[in-house]
N, C-alpha and C positions, 0 to 999 in steps of 0.2 A: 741431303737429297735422299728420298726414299726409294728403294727398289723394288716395288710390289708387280704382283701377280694376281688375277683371278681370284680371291678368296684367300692371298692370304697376305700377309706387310713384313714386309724385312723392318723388326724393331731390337736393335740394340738392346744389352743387359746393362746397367747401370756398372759393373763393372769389365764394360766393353767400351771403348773409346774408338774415336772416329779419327782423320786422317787430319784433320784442318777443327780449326775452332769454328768453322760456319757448314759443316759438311755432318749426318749422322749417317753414322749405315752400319750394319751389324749383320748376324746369324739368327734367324728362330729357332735354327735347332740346337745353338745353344743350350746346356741343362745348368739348370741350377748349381749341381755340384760347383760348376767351371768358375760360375756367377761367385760363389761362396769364396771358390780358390781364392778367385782375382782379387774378390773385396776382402780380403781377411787383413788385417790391420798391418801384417807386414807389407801387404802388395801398397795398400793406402799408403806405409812409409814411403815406399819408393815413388809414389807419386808426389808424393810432398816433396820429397829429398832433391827434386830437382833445383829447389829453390832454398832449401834450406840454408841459414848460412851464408847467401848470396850477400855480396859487398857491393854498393855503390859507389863507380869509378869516378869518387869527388869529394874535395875537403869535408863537407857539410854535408848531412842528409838532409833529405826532403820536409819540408812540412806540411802536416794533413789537415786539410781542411775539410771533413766530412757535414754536409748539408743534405740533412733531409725532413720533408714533412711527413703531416698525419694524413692519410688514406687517402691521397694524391694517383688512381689511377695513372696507367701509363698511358692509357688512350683519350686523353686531356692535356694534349702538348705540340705546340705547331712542328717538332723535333720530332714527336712520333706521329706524324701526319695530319694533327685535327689543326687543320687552316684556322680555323675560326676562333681559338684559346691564342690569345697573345701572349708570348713567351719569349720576346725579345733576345733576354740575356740567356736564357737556357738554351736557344737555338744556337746563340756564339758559340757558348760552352762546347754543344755538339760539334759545331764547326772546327773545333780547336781541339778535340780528344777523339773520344770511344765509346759508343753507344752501343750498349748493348739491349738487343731489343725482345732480349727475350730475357728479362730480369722477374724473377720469380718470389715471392712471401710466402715462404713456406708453410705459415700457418699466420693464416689472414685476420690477426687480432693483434692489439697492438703490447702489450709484454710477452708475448710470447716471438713476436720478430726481435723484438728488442732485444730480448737472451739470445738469442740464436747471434745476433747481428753482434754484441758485445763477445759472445766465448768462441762464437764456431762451431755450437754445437746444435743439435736439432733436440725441440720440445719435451720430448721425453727422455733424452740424458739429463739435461739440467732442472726437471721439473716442471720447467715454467709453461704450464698446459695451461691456464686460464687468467685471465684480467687479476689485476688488484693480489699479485705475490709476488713476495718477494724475492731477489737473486741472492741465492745463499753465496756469503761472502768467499766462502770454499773456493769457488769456479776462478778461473784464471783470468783474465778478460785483456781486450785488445789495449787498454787504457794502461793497463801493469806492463805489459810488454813494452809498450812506448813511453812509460815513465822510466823501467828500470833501463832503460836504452840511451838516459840522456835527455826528452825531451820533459818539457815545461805540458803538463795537458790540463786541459779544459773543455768542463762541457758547461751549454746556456739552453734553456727552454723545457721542454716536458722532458719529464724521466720514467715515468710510472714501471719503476722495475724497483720500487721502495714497499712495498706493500698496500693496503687498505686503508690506510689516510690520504687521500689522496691532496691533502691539504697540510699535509704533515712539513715536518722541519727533520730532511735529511742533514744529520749531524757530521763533522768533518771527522774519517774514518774511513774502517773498509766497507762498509755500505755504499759508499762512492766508488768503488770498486777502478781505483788509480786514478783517478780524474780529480789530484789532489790539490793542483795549482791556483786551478780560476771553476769554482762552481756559483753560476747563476740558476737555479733551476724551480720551479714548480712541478711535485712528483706528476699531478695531471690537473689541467684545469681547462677547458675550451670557454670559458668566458673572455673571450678576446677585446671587450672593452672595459674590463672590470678582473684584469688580471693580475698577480702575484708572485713573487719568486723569494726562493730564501738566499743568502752567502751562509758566511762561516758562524752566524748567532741567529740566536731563534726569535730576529723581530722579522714580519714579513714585510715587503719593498714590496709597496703599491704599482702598477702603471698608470698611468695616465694617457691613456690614446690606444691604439691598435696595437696588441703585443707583440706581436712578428715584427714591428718597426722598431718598436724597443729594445728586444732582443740581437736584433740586427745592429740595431748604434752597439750594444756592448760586444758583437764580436766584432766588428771595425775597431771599437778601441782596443780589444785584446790584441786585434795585430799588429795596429800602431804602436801599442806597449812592447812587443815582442818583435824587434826587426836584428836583434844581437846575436851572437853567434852560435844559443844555445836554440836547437829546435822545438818547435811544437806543434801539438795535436788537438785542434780543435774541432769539439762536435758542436752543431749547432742544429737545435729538434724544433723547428715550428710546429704549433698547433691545429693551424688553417692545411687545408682547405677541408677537416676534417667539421661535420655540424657542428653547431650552427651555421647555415651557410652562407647568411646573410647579415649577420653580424660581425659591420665592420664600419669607417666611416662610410657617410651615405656617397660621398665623392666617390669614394670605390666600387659603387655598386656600376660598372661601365657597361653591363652586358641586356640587349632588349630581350628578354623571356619570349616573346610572339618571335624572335627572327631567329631563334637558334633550328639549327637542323639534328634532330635526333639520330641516335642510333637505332638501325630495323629493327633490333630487339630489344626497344626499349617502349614497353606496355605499361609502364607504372610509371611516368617519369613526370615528376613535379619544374616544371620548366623556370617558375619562379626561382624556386630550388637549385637548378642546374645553373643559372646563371647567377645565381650566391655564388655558389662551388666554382664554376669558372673565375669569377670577379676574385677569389681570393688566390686563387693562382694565378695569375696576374699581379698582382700585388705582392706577391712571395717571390714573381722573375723579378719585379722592382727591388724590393731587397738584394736578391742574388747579385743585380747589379751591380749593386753597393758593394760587395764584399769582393769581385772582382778588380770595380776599380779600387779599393784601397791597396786588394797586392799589388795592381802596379805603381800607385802612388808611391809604395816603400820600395819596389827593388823585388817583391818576394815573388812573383806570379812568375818566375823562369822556374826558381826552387820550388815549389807547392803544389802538392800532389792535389788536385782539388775533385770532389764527390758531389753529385747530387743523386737522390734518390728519395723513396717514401717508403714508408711501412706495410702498408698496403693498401687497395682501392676501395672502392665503392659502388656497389651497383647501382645505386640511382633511377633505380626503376627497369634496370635492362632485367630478363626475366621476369616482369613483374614483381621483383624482388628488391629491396635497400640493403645498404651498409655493406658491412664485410663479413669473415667467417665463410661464404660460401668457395667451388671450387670450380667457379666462374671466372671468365678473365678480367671481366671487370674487379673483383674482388681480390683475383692470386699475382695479378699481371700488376710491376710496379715502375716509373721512371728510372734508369740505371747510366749517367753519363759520367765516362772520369777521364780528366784530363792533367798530364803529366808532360811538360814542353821536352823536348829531348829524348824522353824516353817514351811513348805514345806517340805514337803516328796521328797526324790530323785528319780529321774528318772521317774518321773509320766507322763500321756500321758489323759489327757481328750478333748470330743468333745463337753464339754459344749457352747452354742454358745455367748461367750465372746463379744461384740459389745466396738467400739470408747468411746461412753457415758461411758461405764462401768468400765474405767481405772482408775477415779478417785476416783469412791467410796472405791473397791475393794483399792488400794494400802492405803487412809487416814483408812481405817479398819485395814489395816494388819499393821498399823504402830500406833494403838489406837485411834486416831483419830475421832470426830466427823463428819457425811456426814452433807454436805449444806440441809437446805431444798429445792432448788432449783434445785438440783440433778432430772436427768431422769433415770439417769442411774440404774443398778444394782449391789449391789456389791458381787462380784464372788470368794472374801476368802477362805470360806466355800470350792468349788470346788479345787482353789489353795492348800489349805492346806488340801484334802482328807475326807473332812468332809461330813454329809450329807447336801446335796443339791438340793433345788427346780429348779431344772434347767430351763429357758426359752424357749418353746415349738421354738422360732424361731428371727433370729435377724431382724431387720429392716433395708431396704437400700433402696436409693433414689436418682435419680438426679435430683432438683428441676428447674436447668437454666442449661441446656448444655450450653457449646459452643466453637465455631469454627471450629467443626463436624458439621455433620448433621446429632446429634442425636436427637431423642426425648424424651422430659419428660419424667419420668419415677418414678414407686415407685414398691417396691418389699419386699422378704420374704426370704431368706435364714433359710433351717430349716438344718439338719444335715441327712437329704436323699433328697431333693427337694430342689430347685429355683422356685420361681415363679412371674413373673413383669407383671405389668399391665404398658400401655401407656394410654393415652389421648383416644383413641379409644375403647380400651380393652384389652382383654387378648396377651399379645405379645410374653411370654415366658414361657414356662415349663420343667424344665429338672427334669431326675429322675437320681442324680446323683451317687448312688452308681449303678444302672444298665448299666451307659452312665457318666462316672467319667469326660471325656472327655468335654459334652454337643451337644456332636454332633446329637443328633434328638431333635429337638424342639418338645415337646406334647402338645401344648398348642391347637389347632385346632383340637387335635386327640379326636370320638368322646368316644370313649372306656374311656379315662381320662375323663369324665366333671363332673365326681361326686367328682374326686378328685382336679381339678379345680376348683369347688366350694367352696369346705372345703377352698381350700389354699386363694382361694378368700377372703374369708371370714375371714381368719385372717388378708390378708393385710387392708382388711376392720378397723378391729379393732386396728390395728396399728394405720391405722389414725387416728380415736374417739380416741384413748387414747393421741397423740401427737397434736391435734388441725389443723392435715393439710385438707387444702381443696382441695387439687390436682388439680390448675387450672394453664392455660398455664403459661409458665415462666413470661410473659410480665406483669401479677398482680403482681408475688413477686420484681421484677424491679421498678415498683410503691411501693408499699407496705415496702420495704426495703429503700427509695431512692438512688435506683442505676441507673446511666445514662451507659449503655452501648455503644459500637462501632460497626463496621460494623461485626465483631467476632462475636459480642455477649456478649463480656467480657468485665469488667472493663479495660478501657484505663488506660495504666502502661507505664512506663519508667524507665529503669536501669542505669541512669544518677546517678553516685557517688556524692554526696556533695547536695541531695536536701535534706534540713533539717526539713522543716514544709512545712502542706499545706498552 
């Protein structure tokens, strides 16, 4: 809850924290210095250190079962209010965990959530600012933590944190980055009737039929295989509901394009389109399904920490604008449900603002686990399981290298009433989103807002200082990174099956 005045917004410093995990409130006058203090790597240990270490009061630990798709907006979900997207089993899910409803993709492309979601660390620690690069095997990742922990892990479906083959043959090693048990993966492919995956040799394994269904029987069988007394860590990355949208079987296609009702700010929106992208999420809760009843067919669904989320959205014409990269809510805003029987309280509903980084401290907590020190993130248990919580005045988002748009650089603030992005130039974006839930009036030039333009300033400010970014044109971090770009913008890629090594 905000406590404004006339001209001007009581907005928390990012390392200001609030009373309850659903509650922001802070000082604007606030200075930076205090900001610096707070966020200085020691105060971050003390925030981590609450959970560090932490034991779970039971023979066995939990098993993780992380589920998420490709650009699966959060506002495509009968669980986050759109009646009209059938979502069956993801609405149990909610019924049965913690939804957080203000789950945020830090940087709304998909290798770059991926690092972030793998180490805990945001885009320009780890490098990974653009599509088609790879995660240097350096970084520490959620997968090594719960290997060297005891658990059996496995991942199945898109990986694209392999580099520029996107048709390539990840070799068994650290390139897998711990996920050394059970790999089924294609680095990226959205041919979803005409799809691919590699194991431990470099023949590729055809599908036959819709690959989200396929991918789904092989994690049912991983758990079937795995009901013994050692745990495990399974990720499972569909590629739907990400384009093509309408590529799937025609059975699937359930949704009439004439009867869907739009979003008010949606000017550009391909309705045939929208109802692909609905149909395939639908068909991803069918799966979800599936994976729920198999844990309770074995006994495991009391023990299993289970995930659903996405990478990030899609705008679909809201703005007049497609896809992702933007620092829209269609585009930053992603599904975020977890449920833990025992330890999660059912049916809970927080707006703590949950960020990429934050997945992995939070879940190696709620499973006993030690965090990395190399962790950015925060971990968000405490909220998860109804505890008290210092909640995050606001999350951090950024596009450090657009490309193949013509968008611009960009860094920004998602707080749990405001947006606010700076570009290269300045102030670009202001939305007050519980007055304008839409974003349809930019405030960012209104002169009425500049006192609360500043505050919000002011924290993207400290965002930076605390993440090391210097917010210079993308063409440094090109350099800086060694990425050779193409005429896009983008890493030059090829979905040539059978390239095995650079």
């Amino acid at each position: 809850m905000h406590r404004d005045h006339p001209g001007r917004a009581a907005v928390a410093r990012p390392g200001h924290f609030a009373e309850t995990a659903h509650t922001v409130m802070g000082s604007p006058t606030t200075s930076r210095r205090r900001f610096l203090r707070a966020a200085s790597s020691a105060a971050l240990g003390a925030v981590l250190a609450q959970t560090k270490g932490a034991t779970v009061p039971k023979t066995r630990r939990p098993n993780v079962l992380f589920v998420f798709s490709d650009q699966q907006r959060a506002q495509d979900a009968g669980f986050m209010g759109n009646l009209q997207v059938q979502t069956p089993n993801l609405n149990r899910l909610a019924e049965q965990g913690v939804t957080f409803t203000h789950a945020v993709s830090t940087c709304p492309v998909c290798t770059p959530y991926r690092a972030a979601l793998l180490t805990g660390r945001y885009p320009m620690s780890n490098g990974m600012v653009l599509n088609d690069v790879r995660l240097p095997i350096t970084e520490r990742s959620i997968a090594h933590c719960f290997r060297d922990a005891g658990y059996r892990t496995g991942y199945i479906g898109k990986w694209h944190l392999d580099g520029h083959h996107r048709g390539g043959f990840t070799p068994p090693g650290p390139r897998r980055q711990g996920f050394d048990d059970f790999w089924a993966v294609a680095n990226c492919t959205h041919n979803y009737m005409h799809s691919f995956y590699w194991r431990d040799e470099p023949q590729p394994i055809w599908i036959q039929g819709y690959d989200a269904d396929h991918f789904t029987d092989l994690s049912v069988q991983f758990i079937r295989d795995n009901q013994g007394p050692q745990p495990w860590c399974l990720s499972l990355s569909w590629g739907p509901p990400h384009d093509p949208c309408r590529l799937m079987p025609e059975e699937y296609l359930i949704y009439d394009p004439d009867q869907l009702e739009l979003r008010p700010n949606a000017t550009a929106t391909d309705r045939a389109e929208l109802a692909g992208y609905w149909s395939h999420i639908t068909a991803l809760d069918r799966c979800f399904g599936r994976l729920m009843k198999v844990l309770e067919e074995t006994g495991q669904a009391q023990d299993t920490i289970v995930v659903f989320t996405s990478d990030h959205g899609d705008m679909l014409g809201s703005q007049g604008l497609q896809r992702k990269q933007k620092p829209w809510d269609e585009s930053i805003m992603v599904p975020f449900v977890l449920r833990y029987p025992g330890r999660v309280p059912r049916g809970r509903r927080t707006d703590a603002l949950i960020n990429a980084p934050d997945v992995m401290p939070t879940l190696l907590s709620l499973a006993g686990l030690p965090i990395p020190s190399t962790v950015e993130g925060i971990d968000f248990s405490p909220a998860a399981r109804g505890k008290p919580f210092e909640a995050p005045s606001s999350a951090f988002i950024s596009n450090p290298c657009p490309f193949i748009e013509p968008i611009p650089e960009w860094r920004g603030v998602r707080t749990t009433h405001y947006t606010y992005v700076r570009n290269l130039q300045g102030p670009w974006l202001l939305h007050d989103n519980t007055e304008d839930p839409y974003q349809l009036t930019n405030l960012a030039q209104d002169p009425a807002r500049r006192s609360l333009r500043r505050d919000l300033d002011d924290e993207l400010s400290d965002w930076l200082a605390r993440l090391d970014d210097d917010f210079q044109p993308r063409q440094v971090y090109w350099q800086r990174f060694g990425y050779t770009v193409d005429k896009h913008l983008q890493m030059p890629h090829d979905n040539e099956v059978g390239v095995f090594e650079d």
